[in-house]
C-alpha positions in Angstrom: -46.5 24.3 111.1 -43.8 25.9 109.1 -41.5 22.6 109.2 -44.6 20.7 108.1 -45.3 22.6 105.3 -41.8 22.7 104.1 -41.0 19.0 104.4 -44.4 17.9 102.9 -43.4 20.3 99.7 -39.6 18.8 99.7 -41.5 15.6 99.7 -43.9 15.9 96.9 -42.3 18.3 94.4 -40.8 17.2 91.5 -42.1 15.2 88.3 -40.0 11.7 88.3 -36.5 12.1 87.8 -36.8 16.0 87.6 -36.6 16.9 91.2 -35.5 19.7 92.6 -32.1 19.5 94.8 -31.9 22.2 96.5 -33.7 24.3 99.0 -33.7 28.0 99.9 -34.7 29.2 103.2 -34.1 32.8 104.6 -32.1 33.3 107.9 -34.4 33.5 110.7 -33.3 36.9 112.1 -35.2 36.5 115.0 -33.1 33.7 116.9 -32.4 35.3 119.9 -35.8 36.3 120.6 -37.6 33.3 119.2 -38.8 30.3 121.4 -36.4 27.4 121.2 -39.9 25.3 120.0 -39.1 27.8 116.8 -35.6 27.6 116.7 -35.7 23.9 116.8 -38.3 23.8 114.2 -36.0 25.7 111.6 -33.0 23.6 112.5 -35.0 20.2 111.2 -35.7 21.9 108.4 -32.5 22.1 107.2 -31.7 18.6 108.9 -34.5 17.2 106.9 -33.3 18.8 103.3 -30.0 17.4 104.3 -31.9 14.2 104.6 -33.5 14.1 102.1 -29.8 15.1 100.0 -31.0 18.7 99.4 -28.4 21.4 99.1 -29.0 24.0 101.2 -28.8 28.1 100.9 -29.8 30.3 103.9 -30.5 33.6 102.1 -29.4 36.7 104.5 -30.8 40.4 103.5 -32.1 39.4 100.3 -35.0 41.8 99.8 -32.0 44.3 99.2 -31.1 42.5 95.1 -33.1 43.6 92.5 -33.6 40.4 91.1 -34.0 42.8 87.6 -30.9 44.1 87.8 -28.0 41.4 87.1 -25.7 43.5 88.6 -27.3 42.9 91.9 -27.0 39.7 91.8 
């Protein structure tokens, strides 16, 4: 369902021209363990932002920044 829900909102966000180009997605941490059913479905995520000419940013240990502190960042 996840790949669903993210290519349905890649398809239907933006207001004409003003579309967004880019998609962030946090690393799946959990490859090893995962099915391949859920591996696969990550992996066309990004294939379908790629597509669809997204850039693409695969956030790793992010709930470390303080998104408040711009030295964080």
């Amino acid at each position: 369902m996840f790949g669903v829900g993210a290519l349905s909102l890649m398809q239907i966000c933006g207001l004409g021209r003003l579309r967004p180009n880019t998609l962030f997605i946090g690393f799946k941490e959990s490859w090893r363990t995962a099915s391949p059913e859920s591996c696969e479905e990550y992996v066309n995520v990004l294939r379908h932002a790629f597509d669809m000419h997204y850039g693409a940013a695969v956030l790793r240990n992010f709930e470390d920044v303080d998104i408040n502190d711009p030295d964080s960042l």
